[in-house]
C-alpha positions as CSV (number, residue, x, y, z in Angstrom):
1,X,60.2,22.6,102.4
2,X,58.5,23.0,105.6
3,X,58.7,26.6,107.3
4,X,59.4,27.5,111.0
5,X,56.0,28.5,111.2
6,X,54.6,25.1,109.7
7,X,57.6,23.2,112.2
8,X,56.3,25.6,115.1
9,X,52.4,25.2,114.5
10,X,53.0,21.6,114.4
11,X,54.4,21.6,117.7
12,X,51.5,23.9,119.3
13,X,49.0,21.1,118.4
14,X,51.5,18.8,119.3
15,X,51.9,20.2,122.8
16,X,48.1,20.8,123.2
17,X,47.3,17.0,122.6
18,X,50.0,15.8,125.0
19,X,48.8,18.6,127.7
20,X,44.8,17.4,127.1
21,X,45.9,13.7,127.4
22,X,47.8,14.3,130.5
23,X,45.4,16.8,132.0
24,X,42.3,15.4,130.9
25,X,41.3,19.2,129.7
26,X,39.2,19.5,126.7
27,X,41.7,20.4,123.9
28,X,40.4,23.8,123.1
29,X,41.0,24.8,126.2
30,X,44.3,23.7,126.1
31,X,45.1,25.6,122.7
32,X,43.5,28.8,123.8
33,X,45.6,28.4,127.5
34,X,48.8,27.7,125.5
35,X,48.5,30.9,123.0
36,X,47.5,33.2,125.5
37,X,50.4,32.4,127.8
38,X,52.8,35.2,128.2
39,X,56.1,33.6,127.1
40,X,58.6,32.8,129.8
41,X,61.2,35.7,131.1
42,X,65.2,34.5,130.9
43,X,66.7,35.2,133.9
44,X,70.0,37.0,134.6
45,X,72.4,35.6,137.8
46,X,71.2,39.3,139.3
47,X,67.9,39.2,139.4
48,X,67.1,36.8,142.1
49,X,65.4,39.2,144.6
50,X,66.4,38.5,148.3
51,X,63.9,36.1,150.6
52,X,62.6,35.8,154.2
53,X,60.4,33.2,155.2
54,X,58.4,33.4,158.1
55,X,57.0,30.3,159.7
56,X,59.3,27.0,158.4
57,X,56.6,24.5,159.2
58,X,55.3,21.5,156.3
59,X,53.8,24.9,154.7
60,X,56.6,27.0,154.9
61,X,59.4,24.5,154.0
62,X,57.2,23.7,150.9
63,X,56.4,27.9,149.7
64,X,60.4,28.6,150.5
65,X,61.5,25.6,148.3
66,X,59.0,26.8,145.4
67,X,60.2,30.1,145.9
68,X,63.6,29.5,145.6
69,X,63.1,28.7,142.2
70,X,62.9,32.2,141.8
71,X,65.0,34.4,144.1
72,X,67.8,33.6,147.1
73,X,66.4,32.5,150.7
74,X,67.9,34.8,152.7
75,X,66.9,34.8,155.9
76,X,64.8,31.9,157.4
77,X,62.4,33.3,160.8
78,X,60.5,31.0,163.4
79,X,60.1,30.8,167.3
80,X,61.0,27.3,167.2
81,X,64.8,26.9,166.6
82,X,64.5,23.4,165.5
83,X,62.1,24.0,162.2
84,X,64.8,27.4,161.8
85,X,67.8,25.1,161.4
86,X,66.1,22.3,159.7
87,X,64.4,24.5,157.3
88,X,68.0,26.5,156.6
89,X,70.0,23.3,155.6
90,X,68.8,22.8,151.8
91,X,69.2,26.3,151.4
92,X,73.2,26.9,152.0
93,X,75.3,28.2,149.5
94,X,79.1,27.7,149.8
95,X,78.4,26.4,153.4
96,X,77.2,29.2,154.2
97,X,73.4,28.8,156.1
98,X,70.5,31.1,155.7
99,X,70.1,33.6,158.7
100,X,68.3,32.5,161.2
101,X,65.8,34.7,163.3
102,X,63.0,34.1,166.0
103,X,61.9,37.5,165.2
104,X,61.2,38.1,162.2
105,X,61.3,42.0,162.5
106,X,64.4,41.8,162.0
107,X,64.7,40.2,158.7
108,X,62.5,43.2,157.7
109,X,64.7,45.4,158.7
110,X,67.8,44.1,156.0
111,X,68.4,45.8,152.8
112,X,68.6,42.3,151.4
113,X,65.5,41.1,151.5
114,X,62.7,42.2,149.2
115,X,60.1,39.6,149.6
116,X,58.5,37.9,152.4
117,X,57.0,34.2,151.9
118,X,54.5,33.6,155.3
119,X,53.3,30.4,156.2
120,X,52.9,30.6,160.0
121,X,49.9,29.9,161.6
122,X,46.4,32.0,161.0
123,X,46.8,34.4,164.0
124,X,50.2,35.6,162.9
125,X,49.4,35.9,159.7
126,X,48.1,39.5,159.5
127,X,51.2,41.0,161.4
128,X,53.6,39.3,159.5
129,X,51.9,40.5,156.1
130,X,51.2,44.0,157.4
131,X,54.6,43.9,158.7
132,X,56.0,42.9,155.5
133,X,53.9,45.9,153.6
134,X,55.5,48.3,156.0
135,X,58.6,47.6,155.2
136,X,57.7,47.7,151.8
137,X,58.5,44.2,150.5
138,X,56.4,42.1,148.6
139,X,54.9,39.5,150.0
140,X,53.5,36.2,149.6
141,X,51.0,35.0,152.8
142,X,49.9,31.8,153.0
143,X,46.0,31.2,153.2
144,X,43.5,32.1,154.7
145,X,44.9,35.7,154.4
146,X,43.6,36.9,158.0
147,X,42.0,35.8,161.6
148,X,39.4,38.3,161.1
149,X,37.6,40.4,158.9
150,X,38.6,43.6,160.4
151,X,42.6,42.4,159.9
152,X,41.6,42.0,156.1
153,X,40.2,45.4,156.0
154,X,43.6,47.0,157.8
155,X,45.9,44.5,155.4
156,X,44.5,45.7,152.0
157,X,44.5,49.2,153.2
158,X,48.1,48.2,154.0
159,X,49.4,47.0,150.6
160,X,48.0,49.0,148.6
161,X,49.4,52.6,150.6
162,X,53.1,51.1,150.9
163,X,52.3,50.1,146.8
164,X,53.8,46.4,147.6
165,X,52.6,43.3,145.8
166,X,51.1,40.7,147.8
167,X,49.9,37.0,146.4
168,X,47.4,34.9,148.9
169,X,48.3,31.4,148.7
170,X,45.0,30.5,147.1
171,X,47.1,28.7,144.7
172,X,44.1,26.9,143.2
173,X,43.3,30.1,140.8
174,X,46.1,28.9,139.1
175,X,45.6,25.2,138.7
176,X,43.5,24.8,134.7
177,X,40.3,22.6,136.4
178,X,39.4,25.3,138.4
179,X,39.5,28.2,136.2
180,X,37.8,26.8,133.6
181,X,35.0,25.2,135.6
182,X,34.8,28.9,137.1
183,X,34.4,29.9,133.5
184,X,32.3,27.9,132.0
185,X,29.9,29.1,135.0
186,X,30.7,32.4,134.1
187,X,29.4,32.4,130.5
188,X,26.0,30.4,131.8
189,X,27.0,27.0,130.8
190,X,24.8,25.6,133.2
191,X,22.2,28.2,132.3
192,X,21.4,30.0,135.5
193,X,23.4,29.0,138.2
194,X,21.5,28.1,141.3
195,X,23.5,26.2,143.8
196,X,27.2,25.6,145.0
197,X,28.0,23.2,147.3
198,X,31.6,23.0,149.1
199,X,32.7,20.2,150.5
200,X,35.8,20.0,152.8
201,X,37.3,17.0,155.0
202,X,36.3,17.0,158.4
203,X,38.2,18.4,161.4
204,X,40.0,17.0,164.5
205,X,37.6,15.4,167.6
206,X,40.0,14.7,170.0
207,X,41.4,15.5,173.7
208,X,41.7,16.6,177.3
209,X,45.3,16.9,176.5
210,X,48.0,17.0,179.1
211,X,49.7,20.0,179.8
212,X,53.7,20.2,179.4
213,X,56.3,22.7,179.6
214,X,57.2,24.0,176.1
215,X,60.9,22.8,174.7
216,X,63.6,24.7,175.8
217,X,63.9,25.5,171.7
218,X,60.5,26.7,171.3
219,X,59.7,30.0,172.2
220,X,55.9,29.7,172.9
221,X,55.0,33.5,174.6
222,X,55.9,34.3,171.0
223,X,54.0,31.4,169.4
224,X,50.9,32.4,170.9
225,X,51.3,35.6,169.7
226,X,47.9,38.1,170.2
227,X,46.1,35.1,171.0
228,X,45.4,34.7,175.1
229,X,47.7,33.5,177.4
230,X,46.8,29.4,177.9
231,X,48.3,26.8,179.0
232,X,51.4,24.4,177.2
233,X,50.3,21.2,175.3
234,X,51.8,20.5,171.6
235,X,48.0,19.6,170.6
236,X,48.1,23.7,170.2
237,X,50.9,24.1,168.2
238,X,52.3,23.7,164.8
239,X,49.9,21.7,162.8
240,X,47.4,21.2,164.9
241,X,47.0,24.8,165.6
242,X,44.1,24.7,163.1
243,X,41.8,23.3,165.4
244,X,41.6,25.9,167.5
245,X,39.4,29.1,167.8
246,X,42.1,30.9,169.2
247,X,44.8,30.6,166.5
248,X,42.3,29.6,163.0
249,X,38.7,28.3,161.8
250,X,39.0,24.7,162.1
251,X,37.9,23.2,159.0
252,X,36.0,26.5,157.5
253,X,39.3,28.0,156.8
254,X,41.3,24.9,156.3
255,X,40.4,23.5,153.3
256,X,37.8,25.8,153.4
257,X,39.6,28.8,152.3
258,X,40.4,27.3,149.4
259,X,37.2,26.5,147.7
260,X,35.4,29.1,149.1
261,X,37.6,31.4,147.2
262,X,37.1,29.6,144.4
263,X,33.0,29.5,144.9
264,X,33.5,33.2,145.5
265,X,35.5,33.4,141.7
266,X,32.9,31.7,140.1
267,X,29.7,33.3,141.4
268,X,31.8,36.7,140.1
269,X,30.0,38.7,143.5
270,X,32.1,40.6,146.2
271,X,30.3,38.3,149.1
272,X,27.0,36.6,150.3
273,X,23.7,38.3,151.8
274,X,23.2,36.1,154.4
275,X,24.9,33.3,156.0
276,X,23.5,30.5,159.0
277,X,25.1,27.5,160.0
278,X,25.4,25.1,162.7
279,X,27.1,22.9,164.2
280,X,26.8,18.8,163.4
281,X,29.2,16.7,165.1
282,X,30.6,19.2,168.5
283,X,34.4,19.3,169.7
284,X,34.8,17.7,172.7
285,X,35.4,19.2,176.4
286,X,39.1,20.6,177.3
287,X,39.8,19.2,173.6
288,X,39.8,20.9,170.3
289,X,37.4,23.8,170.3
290,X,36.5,24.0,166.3
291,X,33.9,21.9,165.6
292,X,34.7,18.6,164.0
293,X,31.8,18.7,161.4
294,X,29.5,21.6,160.1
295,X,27.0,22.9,157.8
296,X,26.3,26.1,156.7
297,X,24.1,28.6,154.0
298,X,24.8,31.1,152.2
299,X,22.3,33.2,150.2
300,X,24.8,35.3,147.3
301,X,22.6,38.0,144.8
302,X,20.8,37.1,142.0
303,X,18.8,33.6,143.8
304,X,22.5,31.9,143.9
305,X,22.6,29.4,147.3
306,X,26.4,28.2,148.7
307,X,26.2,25.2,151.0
308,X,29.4,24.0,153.0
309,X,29.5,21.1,154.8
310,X,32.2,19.1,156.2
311,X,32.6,15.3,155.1
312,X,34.0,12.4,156.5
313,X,34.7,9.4,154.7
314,X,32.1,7.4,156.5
315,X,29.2,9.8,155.6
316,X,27.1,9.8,152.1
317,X,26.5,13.0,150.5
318,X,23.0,12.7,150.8
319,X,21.3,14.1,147.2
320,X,24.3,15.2,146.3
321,X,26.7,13.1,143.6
322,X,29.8,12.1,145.3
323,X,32.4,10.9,142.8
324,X,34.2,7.8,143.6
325,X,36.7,8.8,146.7
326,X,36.2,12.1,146.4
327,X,35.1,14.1,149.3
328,X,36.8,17.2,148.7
329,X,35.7,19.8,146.2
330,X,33.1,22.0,144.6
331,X,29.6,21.1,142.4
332,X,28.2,24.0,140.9
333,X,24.5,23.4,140.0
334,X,22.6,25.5,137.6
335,X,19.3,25.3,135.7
336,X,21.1,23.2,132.5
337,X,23.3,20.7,134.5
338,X,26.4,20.9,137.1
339,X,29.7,21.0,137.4
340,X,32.3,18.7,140.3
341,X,36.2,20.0,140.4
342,X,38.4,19.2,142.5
343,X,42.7,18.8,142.0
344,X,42.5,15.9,140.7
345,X,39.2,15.6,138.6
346,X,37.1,17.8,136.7
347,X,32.8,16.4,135.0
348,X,30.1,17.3,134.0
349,X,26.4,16.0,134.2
350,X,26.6,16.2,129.9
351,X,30.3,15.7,128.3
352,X,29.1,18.5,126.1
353,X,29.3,21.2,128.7
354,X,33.3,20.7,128.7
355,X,34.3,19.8,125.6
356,X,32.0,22.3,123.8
357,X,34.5,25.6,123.4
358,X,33.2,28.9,124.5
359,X,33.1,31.6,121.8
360,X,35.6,33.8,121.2
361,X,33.2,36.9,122.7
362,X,33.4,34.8,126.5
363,X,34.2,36.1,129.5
364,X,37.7,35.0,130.4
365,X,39.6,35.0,134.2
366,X,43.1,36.1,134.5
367,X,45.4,33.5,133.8
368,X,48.0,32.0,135.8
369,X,49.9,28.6,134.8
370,X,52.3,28.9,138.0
371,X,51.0,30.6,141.5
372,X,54.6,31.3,142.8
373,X,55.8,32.1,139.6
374,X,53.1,34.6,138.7
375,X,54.1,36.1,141.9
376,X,57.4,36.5,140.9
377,X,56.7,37.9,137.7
378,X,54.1,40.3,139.2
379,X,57.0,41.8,141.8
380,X,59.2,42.7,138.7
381,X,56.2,44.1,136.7
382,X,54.8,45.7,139.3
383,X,51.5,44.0,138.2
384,X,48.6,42.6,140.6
385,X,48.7,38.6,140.8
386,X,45.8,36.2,140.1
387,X,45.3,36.0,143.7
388,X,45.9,40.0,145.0
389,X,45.0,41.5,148.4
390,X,41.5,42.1,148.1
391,X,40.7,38.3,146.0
392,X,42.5,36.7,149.4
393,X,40.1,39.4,151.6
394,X,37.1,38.7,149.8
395,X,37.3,35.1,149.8
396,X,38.8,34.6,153.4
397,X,35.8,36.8,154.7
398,X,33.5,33.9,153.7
399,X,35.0,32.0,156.0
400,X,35.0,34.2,158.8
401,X,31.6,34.7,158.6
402,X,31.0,31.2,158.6
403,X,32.9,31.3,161.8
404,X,30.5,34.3,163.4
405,X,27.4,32.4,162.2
406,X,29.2,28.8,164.1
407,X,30.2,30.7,167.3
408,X,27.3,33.1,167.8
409,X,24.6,31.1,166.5
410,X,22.7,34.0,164.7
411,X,21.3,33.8,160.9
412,X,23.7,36.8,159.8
413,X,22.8,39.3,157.1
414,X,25.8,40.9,155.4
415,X,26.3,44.1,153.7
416,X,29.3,43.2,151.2
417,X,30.0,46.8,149.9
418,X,30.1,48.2,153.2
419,X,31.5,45.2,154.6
420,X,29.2,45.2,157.7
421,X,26.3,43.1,159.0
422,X,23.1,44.7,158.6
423,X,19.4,44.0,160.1
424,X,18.4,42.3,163.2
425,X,21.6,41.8,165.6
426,X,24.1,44.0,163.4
427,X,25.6,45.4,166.8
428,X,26.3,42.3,168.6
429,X,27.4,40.5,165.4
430,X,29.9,43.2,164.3
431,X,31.3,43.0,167.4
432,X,32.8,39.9,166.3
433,X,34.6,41.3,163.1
434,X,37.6,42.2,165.2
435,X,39.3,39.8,168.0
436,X,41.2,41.6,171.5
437,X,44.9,41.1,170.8
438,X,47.0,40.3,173.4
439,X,50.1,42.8,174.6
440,X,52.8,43.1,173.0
441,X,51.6,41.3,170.1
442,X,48.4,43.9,169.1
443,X,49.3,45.8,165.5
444,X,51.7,48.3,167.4
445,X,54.3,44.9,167.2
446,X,54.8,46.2,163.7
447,X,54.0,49.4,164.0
448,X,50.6,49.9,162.8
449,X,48.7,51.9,164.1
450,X,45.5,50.8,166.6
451,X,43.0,52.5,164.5
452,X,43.7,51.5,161.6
């Protein structure tokens, strides 16, 4: 007579072959992923926290569905009243619509709502989180989690007085590939590691564009935010906001932040030492103003070098192994071999360096099957998620320096306790750390204060 141990043993290994197969995960990994899981909370009708979400863009309409899964979208904030109402309609109950708000302020200001899901664009990110802490709700803000390095520093000072929980939308710390390539580099399964290269798509060459008067729906004073006051052309707004200086980091923060953060989780160091990089393929005049394609070095602690470079589909990786389609992703290189992951792939120079498990004594990262549902269960805990305040300041400044090294054009030496640049040209180059933001929309707009 079989027991319900035997019955639910059998089903472990069961699920861990099926998961493997469909993951293409080695199947210890699998095992030790599945009994390590924390087992999933039941629900009661009451405890569905209330939701705003600010910015209803691709982005935002995606985060508020995935949120939904866990709590009751409330309120629905954007200057253009078009996304508002379109992002609103899945979300009625009874008929009855999601608010809608151009400000978002005041959704803050309701009872109601206890969590904040951002996905506007990378200027109005910091005031929307830091408004969001202020008000003390928990918040989940899009990537990359600031503008500028001196907005990180205000924003974790900010979550962490007002005690809120805040997840950066880094959601690839929660994805299987990447945490246990990170691992494996972790426990020196390439030996010493030596080299990571990033590589991320390229960015947008294209303009003059014609200027236009904004819809009638669309507040764009608003849109533009603390950026500076510039002319009306939709080539500056919504998703191609991202190729602009004033409003994001072109491709060094687009796909950028992503793997960067990930880089950043597998080297296991607080930031790089020194960064240069340069321009390879330029924006063009009165067009986009990031640069279409890049390269750029980082020297990290302990002879560790981080290359990113943007990649077209028309240009060969050089030295580098490019796996069949791929030109997105991360190769970690140490002295016994290397690692490619991406989403959709995961190898090795030797099988042997995946499927071998790591002993029971490894270092192990935090674990996360669900990056909106870790959230979640981190707001009821009161528990910091896989990707918390500082992991989304830490990996987002990365970027940002990358950005200083492109627009100043200085080999940049970095201080990453201290969080300054140090050496030759530290005084001009942490003069870029912080950006002038344009009245009314400087950190009074939510009131912070202007120091800080």
């Amino acid at each position: 007579m079989q027991t319900p141990f035997q019955i639910s043993r059998r089903r472990f290994f069961s699920t861990c072959a099926a998961v493997s197969a469909a993951t293409g995960l080695p199947r210890w990994f699998i095992e030790q992923d599945l009994a390590a899981a924390p087992a999933p909370r039941r629900l009661s009708p009451n405890d569905r926290p209330g939701i705003a979400v600010v910015g209803c863009g691709g982005m935002g309409r995606a985060d508020a569905k995935n949120a939904s899964r866990f709590g009751e979208i409330l309120a629905i904030c954007d200057v253009d009243r078009e996304h508002a109402e379109a992002a609103a309609k899945p979300f009625a109950v009874d008929g009855k619509k999601p608010a809608l708000y151009e400000d978002f302020r005041k959704a803050l200001e309701r009872d109601d709502i206890h969590i904040v899901v951002q996905a506007t664009p990378d200027h109005w990110h910091t005031l929307v989180n830091l408004g969001g802490a202020l008000a003390k709700k928990d918040v989940y803000g899009e990537k990359p989690l600031t503008l500028t390095i001196d907005e990180g520093k205000r924003l974790v000072r900010a979550v962490r007085r007002n005690g809120v929980v805040f997840q950066t939308g880094t959601q690839q710390r929660s994805d299987k590939k990447f945490r246990l390539a990170c691992e494996l580099v972790r426990n020196g399964r390439l030996g010493r590691l030596k080299e990571v290269h990033v590589f991320v798509p390229a960015g947008i060459r294209a303009g003059p564009f014609v200027q236009q008067t904004p819809p009638a729906h669309f507040n764009y004073d608003f849109w533009l935010g603390q950026a500076p006051q510039a002319p009306y052309f939709k080539e500056r707004c919504h998703s191609t906001f991202r190729w602009w200086w004033d409003y994001a980091g072109g491709p060094v923060t687009d796909w950028g932040a992503h793997h960067n953060d990930i880089a950043l989780w597998a080297i296991g160091q607080d930031g790089p030492l020194s960064i240069e990089a340069r321009v390879t393929t330029p924006s063009l005049p009165s067009g986009y103003t990031t640069p279409t394609e890049f390269e750029a070095t980082l020297g990290w602690a302990h002879g560790v070098t981080q290359m990113v470079r943007t990649t077209p589909d028309d240009t060969p990786f050089g030295g580098i192994i490019k796996p069949d389609g791929q030109r997105n992703g991360l190769r970690f290189v140490g002295t016994d071999g290397w690692i490619w992951v991406n989403r959709s792939d995961l190898r090795a120079s030797r099988d042997e360096i995946i499927e071998t498990p790591l002993p029971s004594t490894a270092a192990r990262l935090e674990i996360s099957q669900d990056h909106m549902a870790n959230f979640f269960e981190c707001v009821r805990s009161r528990k910091t998620p896989i990707a918390s305040v500082e992991a989304g300041h830490r990996s987002a400044v990365v970027g940002h320096l990358i950005v200083i090294a492109l627009r100043s054009g200085r080999k940049l030496q970095w201080d990453p306790g201290k969080e300054r640049f140090v050496g030759e040209g530290a005084k001009e180059s942490n003069v870029w750390m912080a950006r002038a933001m344009r009245k009314p929309y400087d950190y009074t707009f939510v009131g912070a204060s202007m120091k800080g």
